[in-house]
ChimeraX commands (.cxc) that place a marker at each C-alpha (Angstrom):
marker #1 position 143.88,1.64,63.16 radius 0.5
marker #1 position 147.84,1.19,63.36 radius 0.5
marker #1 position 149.09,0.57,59.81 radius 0.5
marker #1 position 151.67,-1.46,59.46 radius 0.5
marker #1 position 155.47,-0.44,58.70 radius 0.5
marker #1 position 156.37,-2.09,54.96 radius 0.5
marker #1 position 160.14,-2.24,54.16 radius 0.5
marker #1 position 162.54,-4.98,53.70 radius 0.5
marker #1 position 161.57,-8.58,51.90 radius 0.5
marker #1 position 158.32,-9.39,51.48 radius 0.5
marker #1 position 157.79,-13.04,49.78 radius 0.5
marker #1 position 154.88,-13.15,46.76 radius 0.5
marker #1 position 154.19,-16.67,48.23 radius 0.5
marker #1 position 152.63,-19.42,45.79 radius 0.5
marker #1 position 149.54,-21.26,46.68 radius 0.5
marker #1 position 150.24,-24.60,46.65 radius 0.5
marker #1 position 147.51,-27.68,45.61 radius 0.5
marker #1 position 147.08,-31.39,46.34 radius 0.5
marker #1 position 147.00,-33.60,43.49 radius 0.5
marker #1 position 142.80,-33.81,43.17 radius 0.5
marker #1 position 143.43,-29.83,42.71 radius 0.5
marker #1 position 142.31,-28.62,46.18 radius 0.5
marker #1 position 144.30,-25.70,48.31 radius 0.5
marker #1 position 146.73,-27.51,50.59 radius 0.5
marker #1 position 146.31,-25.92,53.79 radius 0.5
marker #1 position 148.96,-27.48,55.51 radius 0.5
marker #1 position 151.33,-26.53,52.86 radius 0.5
marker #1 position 150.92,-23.17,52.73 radius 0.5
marker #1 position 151.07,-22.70,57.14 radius 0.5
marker #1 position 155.03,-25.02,56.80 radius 0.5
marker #1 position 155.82,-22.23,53.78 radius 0.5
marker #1 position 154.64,-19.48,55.63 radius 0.5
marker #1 position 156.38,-20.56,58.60 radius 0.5
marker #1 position 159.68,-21.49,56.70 radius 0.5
marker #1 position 159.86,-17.98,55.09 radius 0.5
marker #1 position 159.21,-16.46,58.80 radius 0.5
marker #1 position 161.73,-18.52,59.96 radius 0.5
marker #1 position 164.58,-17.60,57.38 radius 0.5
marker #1 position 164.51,-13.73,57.91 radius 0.5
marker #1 position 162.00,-12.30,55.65 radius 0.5
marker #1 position 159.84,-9.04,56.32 radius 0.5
marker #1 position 156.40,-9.85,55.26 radius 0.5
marker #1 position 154.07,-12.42,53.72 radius 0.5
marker #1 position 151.89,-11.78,50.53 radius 0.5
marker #1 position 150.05,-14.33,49.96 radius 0.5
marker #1 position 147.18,-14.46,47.20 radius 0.5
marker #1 position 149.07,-12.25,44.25 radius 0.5
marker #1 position 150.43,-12.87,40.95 radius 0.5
marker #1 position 152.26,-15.54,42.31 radius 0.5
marker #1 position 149.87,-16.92,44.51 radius 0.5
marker #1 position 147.34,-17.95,40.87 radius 0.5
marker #1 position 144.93,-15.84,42.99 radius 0.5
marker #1 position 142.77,-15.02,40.34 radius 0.5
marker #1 position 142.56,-19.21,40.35 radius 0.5
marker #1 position 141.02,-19.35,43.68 radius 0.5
marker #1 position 137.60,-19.22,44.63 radius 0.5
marker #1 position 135.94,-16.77,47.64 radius 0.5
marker #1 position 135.95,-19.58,50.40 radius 0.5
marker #1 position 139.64,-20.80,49.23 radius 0.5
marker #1 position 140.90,-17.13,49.62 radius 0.5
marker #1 position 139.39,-16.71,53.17 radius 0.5
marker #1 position 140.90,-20.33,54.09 radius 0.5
marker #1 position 144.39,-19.39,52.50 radius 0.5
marker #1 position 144.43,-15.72,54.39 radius 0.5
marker #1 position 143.46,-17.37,57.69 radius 0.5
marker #1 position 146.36,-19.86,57.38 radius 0.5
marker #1 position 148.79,-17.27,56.41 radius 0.5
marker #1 position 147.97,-15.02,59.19 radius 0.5
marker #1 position 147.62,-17.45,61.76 radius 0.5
marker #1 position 151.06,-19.08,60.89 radius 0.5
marker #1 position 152.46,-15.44,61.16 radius 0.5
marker #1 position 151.02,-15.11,64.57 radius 0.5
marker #1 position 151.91,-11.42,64.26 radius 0.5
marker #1 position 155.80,-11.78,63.84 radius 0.5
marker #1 position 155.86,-10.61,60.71 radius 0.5
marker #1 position 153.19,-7.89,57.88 radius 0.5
marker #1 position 150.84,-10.43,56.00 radius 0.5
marker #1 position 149.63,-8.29,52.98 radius 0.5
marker #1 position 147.42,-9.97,50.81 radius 0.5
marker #1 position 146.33,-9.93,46.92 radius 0.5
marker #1 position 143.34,-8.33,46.77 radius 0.5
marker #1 position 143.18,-6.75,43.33 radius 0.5
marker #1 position 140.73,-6.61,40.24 radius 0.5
marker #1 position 139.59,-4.92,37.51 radius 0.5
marker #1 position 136.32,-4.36,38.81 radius 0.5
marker #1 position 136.66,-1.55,41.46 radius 0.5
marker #1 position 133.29,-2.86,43.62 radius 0.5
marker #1 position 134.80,-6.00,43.29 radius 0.5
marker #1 position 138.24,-5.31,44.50 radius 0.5
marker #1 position 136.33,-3.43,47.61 radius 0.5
marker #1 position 134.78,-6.51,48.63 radius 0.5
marker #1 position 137.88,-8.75,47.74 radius 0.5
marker #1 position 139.86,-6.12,50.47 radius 0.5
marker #1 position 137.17,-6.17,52.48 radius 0.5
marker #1 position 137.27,-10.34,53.15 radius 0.5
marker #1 position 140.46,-9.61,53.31 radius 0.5
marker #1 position 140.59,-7.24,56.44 radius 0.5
marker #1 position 137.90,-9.87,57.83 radius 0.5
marker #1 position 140.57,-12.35,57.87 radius 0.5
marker #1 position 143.06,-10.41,59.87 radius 0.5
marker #1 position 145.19,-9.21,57.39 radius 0.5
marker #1 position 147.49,-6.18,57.85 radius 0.5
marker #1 position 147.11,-4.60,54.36 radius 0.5
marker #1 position 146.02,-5.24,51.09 radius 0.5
marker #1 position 147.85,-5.58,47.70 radius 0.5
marker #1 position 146.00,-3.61,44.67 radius 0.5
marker #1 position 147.37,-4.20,41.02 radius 0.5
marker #1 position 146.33,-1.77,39.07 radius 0.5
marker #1 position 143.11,-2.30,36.78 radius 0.5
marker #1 position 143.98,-4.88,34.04 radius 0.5
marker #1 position 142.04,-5.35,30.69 radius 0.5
marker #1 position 140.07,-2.21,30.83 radius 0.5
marker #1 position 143.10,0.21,30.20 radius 0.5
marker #1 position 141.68,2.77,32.63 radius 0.5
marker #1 position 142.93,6.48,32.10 radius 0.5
marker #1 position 145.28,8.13,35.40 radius 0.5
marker #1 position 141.52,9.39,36.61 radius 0.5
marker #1 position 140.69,5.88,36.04 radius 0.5
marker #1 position 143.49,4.59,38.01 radius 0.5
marker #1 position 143.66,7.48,41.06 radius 0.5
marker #1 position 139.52,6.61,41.15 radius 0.5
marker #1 position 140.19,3.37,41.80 radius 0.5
marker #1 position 142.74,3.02,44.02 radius 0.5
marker #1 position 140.68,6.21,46.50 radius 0.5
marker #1 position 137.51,3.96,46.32 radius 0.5
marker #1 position 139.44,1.05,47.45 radius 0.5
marker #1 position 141.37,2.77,50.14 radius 0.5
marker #1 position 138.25,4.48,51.73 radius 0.5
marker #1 position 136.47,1.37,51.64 radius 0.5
marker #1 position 138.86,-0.80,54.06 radius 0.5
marker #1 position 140.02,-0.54,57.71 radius 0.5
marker #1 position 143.43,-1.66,56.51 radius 0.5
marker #1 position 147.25,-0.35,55.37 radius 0.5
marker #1 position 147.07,-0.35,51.17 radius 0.5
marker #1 position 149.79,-1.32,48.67 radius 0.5
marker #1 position 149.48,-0.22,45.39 radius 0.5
marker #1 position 150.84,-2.43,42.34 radius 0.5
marker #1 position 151.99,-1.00,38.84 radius 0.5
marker #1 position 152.79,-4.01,36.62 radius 0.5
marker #1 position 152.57,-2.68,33.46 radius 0.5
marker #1 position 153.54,-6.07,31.80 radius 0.5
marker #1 position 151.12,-7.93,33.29 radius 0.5
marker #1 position 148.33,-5.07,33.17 radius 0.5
marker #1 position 148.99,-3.69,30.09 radius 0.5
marker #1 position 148.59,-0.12,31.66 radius 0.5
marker #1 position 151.62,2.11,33.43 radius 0.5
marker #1 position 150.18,4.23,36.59 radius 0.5
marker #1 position 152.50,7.08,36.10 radius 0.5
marker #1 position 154.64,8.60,38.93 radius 0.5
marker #1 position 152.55,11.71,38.98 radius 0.5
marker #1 position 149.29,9.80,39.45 radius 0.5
marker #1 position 151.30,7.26,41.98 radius 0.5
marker #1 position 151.87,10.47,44.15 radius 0.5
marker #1 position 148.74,11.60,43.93 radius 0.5
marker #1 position 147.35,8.29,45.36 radius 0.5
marker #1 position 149.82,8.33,48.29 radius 0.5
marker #1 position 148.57,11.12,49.30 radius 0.5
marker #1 position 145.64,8.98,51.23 radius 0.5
marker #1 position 146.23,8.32,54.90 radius 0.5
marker #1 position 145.76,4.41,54.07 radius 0.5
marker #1 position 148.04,3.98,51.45 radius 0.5
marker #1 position 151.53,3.27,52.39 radius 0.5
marker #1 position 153.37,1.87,49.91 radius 0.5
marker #1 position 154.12,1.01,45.80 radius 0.5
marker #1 position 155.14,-2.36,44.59 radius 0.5
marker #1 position 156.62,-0.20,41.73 radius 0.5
marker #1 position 157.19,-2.88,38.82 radius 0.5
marker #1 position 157.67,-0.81,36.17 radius 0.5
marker #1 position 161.31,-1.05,35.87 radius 0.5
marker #1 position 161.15,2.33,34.93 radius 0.5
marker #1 position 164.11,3.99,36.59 radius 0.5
marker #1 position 163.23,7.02,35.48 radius 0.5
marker #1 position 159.64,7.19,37.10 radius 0.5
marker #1 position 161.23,5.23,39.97 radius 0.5
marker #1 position 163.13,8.49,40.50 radius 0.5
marker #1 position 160.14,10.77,40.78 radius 0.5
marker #1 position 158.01,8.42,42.80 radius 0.5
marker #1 position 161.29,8.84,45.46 radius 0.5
marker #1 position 162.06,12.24,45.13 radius 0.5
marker #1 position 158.08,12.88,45.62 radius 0.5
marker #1 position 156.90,10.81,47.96 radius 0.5
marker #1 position 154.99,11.82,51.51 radius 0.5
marker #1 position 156.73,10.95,54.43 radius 0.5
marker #1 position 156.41,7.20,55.18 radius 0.5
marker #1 position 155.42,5.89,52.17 radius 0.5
marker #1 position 157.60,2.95,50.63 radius 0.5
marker #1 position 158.36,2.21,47.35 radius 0.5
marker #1 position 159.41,-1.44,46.77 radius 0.5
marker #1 position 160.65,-3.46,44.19 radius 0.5
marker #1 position 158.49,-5.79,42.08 radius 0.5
marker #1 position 161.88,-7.42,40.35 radius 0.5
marker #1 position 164.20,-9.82,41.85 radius 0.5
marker #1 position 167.37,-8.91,39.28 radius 0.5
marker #1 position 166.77,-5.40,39.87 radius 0.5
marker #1 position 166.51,-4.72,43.15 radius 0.5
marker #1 position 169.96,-3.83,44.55 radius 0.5
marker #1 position 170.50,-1.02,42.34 radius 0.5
marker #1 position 166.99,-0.38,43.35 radius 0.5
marker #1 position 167.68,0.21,47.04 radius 0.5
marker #1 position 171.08,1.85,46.26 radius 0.5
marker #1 position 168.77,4.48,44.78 radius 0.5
marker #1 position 167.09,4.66,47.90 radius 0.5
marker #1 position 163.23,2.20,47.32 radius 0.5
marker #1 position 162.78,0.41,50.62 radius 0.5
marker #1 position 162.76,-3.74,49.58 radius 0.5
marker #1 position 160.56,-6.00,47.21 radius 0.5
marker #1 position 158.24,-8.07,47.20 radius 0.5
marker #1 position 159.61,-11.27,45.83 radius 0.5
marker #1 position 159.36,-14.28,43.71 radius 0.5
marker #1 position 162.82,-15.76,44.71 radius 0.5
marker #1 position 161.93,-15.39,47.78 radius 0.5
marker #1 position 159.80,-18.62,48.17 radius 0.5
marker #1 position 162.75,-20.60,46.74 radius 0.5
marker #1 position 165.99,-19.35,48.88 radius 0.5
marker #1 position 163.85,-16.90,51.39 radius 0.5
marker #1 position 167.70,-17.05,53.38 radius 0.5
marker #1 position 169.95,-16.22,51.50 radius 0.5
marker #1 position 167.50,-13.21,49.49 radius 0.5
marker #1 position 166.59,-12.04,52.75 radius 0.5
marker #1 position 170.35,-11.41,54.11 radius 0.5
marker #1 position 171.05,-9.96,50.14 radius 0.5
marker #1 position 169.12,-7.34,50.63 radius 0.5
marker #1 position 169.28,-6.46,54.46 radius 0.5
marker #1 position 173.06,-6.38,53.41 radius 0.5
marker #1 position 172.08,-3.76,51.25 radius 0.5
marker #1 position 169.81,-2.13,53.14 radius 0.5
marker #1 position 173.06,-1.67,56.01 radius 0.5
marker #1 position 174.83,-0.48,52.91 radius 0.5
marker #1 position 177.39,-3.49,52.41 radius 0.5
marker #1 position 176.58,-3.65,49.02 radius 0.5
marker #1 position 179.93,-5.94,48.09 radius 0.5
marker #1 position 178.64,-8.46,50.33 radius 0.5
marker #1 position 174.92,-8.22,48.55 radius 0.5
marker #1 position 176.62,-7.80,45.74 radius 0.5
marker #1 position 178.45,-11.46,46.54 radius 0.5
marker #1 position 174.77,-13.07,47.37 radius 0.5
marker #1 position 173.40,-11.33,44.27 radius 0.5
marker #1 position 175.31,-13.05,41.67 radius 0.5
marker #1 position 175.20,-16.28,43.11 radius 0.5
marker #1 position 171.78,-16.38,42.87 radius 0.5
marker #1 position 171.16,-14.29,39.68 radius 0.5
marker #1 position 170.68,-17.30,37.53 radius 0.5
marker #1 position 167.87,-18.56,40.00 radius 0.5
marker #1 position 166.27,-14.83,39.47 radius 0.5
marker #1 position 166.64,-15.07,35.91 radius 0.5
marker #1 position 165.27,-18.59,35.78 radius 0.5
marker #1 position 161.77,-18.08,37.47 radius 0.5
marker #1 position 160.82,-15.85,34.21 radius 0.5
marker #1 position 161.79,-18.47,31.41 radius 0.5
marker #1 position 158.27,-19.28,31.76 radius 0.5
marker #1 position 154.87,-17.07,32.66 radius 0.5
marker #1 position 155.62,-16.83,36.73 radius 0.5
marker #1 position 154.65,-18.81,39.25 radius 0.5
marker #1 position 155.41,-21.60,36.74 radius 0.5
marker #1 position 158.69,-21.83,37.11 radius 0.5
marker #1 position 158.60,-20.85,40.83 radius 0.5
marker #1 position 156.21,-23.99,41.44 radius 0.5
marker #1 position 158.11,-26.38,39.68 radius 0.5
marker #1 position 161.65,-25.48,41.28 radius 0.5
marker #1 position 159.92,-25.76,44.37 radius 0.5
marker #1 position 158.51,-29.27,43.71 radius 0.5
marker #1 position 161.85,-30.23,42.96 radius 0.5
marker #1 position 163.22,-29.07,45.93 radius 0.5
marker #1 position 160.24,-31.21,48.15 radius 0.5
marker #1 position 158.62,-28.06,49.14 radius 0.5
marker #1 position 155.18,-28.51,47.01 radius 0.5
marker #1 position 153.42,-30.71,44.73 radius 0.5
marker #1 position 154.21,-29.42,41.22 radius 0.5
marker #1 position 150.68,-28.72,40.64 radius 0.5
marker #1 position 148.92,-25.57,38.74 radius 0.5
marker #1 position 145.28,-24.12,37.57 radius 0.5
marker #1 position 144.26,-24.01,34.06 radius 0.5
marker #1 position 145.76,-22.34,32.13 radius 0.5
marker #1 position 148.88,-22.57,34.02 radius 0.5
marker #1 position 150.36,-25.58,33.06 radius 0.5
marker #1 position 153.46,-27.59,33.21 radius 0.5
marker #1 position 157.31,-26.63,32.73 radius 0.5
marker #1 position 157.89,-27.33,29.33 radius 0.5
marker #1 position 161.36,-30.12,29.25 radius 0.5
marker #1 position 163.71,-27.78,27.71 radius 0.5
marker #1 position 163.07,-25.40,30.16 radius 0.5
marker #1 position 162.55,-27.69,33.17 radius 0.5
marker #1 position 166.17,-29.10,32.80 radius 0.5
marker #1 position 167.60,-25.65,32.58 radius 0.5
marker #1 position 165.59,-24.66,36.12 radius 0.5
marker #1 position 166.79,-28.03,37.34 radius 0.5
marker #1 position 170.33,-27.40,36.52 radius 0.5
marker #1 position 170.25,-23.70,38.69 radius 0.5
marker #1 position 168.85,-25.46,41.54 radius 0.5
marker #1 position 171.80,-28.26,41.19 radius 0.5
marker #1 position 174.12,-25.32,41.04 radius 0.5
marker #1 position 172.82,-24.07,43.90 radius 0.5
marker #1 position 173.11,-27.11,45.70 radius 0.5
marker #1 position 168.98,-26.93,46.24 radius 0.5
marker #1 position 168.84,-30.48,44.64 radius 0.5
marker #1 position 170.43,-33.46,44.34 radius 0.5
marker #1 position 171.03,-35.21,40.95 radius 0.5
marker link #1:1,2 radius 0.2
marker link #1:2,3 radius 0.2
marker link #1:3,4 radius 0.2
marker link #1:4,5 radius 0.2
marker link #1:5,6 radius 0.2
marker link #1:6,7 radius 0.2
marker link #1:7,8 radius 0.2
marker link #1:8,9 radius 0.2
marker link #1:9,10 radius 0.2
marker link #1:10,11 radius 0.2
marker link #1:11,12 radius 0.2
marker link #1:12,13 radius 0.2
marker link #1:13,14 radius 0.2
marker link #1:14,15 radius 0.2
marker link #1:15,16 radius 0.2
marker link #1:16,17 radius 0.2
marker link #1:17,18 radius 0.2
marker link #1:18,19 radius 0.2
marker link #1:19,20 radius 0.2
marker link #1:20,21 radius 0.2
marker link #1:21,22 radius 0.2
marker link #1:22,23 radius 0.2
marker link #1:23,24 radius 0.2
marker link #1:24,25 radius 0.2
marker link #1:25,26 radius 0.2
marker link #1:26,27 radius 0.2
marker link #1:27,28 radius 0.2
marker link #1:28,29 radius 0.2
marker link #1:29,30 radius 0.2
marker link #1:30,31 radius 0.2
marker link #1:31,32 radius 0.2
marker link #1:32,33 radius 0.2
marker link #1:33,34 radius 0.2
marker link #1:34,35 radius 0.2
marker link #1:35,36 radius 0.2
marker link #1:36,37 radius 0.2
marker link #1:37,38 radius 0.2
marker link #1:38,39 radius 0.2
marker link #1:39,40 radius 0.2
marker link #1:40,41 radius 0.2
marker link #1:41,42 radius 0.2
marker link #1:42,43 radius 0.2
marker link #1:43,44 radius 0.2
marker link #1:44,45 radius 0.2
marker link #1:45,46 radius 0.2
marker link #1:46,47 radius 0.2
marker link #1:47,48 radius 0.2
marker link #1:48,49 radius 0.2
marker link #1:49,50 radius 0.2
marker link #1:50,51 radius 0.2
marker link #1:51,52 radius 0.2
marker link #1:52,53 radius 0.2
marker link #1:53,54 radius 0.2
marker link #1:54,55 radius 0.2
marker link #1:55,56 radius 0.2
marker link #1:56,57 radius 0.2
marker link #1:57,58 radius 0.2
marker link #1:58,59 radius 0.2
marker link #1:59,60 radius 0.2
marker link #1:60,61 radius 0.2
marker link #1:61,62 radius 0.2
marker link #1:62,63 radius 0.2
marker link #1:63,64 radius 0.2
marker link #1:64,65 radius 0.2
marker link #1:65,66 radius 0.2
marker link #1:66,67 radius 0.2
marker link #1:67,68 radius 0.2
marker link #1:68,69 radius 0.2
marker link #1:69,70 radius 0.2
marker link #1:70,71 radius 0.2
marker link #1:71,72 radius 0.2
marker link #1:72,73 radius 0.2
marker link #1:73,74 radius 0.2
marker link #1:74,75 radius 0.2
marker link #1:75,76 radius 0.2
marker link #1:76,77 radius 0.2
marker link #1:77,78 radius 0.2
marker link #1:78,79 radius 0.2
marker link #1:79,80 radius 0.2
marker link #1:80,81 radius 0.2
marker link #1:81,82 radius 0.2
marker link #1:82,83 radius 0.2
marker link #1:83,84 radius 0.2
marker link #1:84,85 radius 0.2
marker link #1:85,86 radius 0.2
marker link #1:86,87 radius 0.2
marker link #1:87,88 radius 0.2
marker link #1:88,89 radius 0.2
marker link #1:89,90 radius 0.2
marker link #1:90,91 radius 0.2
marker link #1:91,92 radius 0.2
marker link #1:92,93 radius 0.2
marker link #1:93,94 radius 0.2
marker link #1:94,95 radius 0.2
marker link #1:95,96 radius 0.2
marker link #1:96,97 radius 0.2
marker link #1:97,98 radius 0.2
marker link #1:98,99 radius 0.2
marker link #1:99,100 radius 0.2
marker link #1:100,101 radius 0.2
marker link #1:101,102 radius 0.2
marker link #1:102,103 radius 0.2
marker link #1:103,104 radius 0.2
marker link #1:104,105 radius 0.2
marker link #1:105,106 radius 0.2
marker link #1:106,107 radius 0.2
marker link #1:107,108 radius 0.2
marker link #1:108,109 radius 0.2
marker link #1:109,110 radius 0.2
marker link #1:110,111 radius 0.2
marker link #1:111,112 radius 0.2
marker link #1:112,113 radius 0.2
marker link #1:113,114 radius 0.2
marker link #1:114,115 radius 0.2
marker link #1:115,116 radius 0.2
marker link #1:116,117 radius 0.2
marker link #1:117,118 radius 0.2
marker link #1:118,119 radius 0.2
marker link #1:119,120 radius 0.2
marker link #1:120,121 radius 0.2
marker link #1:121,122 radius 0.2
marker link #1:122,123 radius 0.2
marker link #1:123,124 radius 0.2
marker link #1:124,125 radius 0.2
marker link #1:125,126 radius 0.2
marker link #1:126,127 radius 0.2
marker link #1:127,128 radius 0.2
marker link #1:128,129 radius 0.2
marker link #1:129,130 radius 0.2
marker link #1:130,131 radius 0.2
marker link #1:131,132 radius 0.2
marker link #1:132,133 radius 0.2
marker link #1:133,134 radius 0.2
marker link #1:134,135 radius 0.2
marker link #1:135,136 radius 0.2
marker link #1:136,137 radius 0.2
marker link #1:137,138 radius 0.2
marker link #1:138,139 radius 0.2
marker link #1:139,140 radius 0.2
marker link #1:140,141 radius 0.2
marker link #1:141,142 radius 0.2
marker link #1:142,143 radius 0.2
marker link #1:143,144 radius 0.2
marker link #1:144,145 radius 0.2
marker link #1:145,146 radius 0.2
marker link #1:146,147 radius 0.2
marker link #1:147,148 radius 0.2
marker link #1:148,149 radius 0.2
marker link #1:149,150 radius 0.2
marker link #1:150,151 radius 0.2
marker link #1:151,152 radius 0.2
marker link #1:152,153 radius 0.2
marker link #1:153,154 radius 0.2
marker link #1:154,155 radius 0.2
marker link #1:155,156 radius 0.2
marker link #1:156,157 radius 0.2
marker link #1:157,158 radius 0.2
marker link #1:158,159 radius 0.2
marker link #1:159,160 radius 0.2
marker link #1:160,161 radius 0.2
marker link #1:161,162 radius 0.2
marker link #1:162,163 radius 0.2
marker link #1:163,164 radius 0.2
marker link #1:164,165 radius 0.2
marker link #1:165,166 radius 0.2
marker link #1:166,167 radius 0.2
marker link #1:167,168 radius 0.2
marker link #1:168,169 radius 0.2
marker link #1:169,170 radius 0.2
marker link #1:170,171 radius 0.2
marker link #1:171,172 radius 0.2
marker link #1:172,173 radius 0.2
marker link #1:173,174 radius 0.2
marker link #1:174,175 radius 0.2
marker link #1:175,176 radius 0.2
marker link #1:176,177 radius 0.2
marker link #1:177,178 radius 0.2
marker link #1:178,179 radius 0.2
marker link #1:179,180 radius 0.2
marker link #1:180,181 radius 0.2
marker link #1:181,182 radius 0.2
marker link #1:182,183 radius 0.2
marker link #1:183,184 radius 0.2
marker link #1:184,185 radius 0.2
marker link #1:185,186 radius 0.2
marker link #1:186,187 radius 0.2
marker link #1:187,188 radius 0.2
marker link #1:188,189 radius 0.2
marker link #1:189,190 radius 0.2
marker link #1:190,191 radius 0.2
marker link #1:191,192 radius 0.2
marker link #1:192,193 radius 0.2
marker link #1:193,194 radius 0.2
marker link #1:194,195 radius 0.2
marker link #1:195,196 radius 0.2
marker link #1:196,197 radius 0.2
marker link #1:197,198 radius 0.2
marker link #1:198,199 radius 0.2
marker link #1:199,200 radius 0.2
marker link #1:200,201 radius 0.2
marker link #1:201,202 radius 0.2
marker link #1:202,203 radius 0.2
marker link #1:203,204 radius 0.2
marker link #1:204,205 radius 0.2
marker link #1:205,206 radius 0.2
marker link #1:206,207 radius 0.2
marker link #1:207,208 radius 0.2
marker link #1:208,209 radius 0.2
marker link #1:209,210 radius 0.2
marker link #1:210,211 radius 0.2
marker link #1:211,212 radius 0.2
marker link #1:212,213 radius 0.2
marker link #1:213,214 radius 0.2
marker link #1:214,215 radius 0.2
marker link #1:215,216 radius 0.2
marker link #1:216,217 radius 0.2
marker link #1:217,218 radius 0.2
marker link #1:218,219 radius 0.2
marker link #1:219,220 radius 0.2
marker link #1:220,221 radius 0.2
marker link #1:221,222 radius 0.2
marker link #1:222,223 radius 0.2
marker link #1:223,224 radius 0.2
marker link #1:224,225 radius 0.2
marker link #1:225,226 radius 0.2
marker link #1:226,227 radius 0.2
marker link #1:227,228 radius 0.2
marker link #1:228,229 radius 0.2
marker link #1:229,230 radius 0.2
marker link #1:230,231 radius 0.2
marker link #1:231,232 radius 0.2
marker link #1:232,233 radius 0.2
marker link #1:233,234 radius 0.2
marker link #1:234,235 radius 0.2
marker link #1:235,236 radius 0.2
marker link #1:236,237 radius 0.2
marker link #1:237,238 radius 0.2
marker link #1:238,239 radius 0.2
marker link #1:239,240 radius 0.2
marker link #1:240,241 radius 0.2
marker link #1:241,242 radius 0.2
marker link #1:242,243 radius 0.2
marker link #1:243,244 radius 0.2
marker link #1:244,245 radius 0.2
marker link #1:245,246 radius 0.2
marker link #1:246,247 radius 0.2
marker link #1:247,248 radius 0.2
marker link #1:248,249 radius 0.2
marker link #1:249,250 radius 0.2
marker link #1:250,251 radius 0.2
marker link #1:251,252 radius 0.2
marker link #1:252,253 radius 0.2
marker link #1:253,254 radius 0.2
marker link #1:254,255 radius 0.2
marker link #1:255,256 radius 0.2
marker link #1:256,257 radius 0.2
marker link #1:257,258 radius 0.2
marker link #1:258,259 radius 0.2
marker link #1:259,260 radius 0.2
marker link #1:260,261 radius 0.2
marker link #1:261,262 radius 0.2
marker link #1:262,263 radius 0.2
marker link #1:263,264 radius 0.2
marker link #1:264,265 radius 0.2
marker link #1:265,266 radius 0.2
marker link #1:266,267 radius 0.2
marker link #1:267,268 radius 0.2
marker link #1:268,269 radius 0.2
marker link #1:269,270 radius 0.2
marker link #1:270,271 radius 0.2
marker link #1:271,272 radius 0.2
marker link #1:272,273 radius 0.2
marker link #1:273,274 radius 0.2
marker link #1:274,275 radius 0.2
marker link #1:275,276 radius 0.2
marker link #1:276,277 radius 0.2
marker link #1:277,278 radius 0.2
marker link #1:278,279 radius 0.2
marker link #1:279,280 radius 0.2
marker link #1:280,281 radius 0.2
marker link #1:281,282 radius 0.2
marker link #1:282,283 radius 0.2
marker link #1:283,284 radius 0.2
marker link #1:284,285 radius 0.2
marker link #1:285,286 radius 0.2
marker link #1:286,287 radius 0.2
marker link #1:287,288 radius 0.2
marker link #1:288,289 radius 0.2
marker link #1:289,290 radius 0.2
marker link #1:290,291 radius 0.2
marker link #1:291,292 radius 0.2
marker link #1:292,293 radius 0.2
marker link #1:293,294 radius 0.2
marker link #1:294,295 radius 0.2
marker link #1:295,296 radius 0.2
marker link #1:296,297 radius 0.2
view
């Protein structure tokens, strides 16, 4: 088993639907291509961003199988794979792996509120279950738990786990996770705004929202910083820091989605209980995009 090497940009890419609600197949092989295309490190499809929790067992398998054969190898494709329910997050990885994924993405247990035992348990069962590289995922604000440094460290101690999507935004435990970590295991960012001061600090890329919008010009921000020309990130950065900003006025991927839409990428289309842009908000995202030059008035 060769795991595979995680550092750079990896895009959180949405699942996008037809209008009668279905998975649009074709959709998601032109994004997955355009984001290969433009520079980035990695596809992740079937995450936060992706509504994953939206999509049924034979929609996953379809969506993985697009994503991996539009990568065609060029590039990681590390899918969402997470649960609450460790036997059920096994089998979720394991479909996963059957699909020809590279890795898997595992948030941390949501809803339960597991202890660090809870969380280390977990993440071991999942890792010795699959034939595959393993992320793990601390979003505190989505899971309502943190995974602490110590028990982060702990967990990367497993030969299958290579890498934190470390969303905390805790600098402070972001320092500990770095200064502790085995040999070849990345850290990356879960936030778009944050993550040059991130990588000054040495974490190893992101997994991104943003990403699906401008997957250009956020790749070459942070491989900029990555070659340590952090005025010219820095440059890239603030031109696109109200787009970053933007994709959070709203519970993410809505904003995301609907950007896209009006850019002619997708259909704006969600899954209850996503729902629709609200208009105050929609005209400030469409303004960003106009700013941007991403749409036309």
């Amino acid at each position: 088993m060769t795991l595979p090497k995680i550092r750079g940009v990896g895009t959180a890419l949405v699942t996008p639907f037809t209008a009668d609600g279905a998975v649009d197949l074709v959709a998601v092989r032109r994004l997955a291509i355009r984001q290969i295309e433009s520079g980035i490190d990695m596809l992740v499809p079937c995450g936060t961003t992706g509504e994953a929790v939206t999509v049924d067992e034979n929609e996953y398998r379809q969506i993985l199988e697009t994503v991996v054969e539009a990568a065609a190898g060029r590039v990681p494709v590390i899918a969402g794979a997470g649960s609450n329910a460790t036997a059920a997050a096994i089998r979720t990885a394991q479909i996963a792996v059957s699909c020809g994924v590279d890795g898997v993405l595992i948030v941390g247990p949501y809803y339960n509120k597991p202890t660090q035992e809870g969380y280390y348990q977990h993440f071991m069962a999942v890792a010795d279950a699959v034939e595959c590289g393993v992320v793990l995922y601390n979003v505190p604000g989505r899971t309502g738990g943190n995974i602490t440094a110590e028990t982060q460290l702990r967990i990367a101690e497993h030969g299958r786990v290579i890498a934190t999507k470390e969303a905390s935004a805790n600098f402070s435990q972001i320092y500990d996770i770095l200064r502790g970590r085995p040999e070849g295991f990345a850290v990356l960012s879960g936030d778009d705004d944050l993550v040059l001061a991130q990588i000054a600090i040495g974490m190893d890329g992101i997994i991104s929202v943003a990403a699906n919008e401008v997957p250009d010009a956020f790749s070459r921000m942070v491989h900029l910083a990555q070659e340590g020309d952090f005025p010219a990130a820095m440059e890239v950065f603030y031109m696109l820091v109200d787009l970053l900003r933007g994709n959070f006025i709203e519970s993410n991927p809505i904003p995301v989605k609907t950007a896209m839409a009006m850019m002619g990428l997708i259909e704006e289309r969600f899954r209850l209980p996503l729902v629709p842009m609200q208009d105050a908000n929609r005209e400030k995202l469409e303004r960003i995009l106009r700013t941007l030059d991403l749409v036309r008035s």
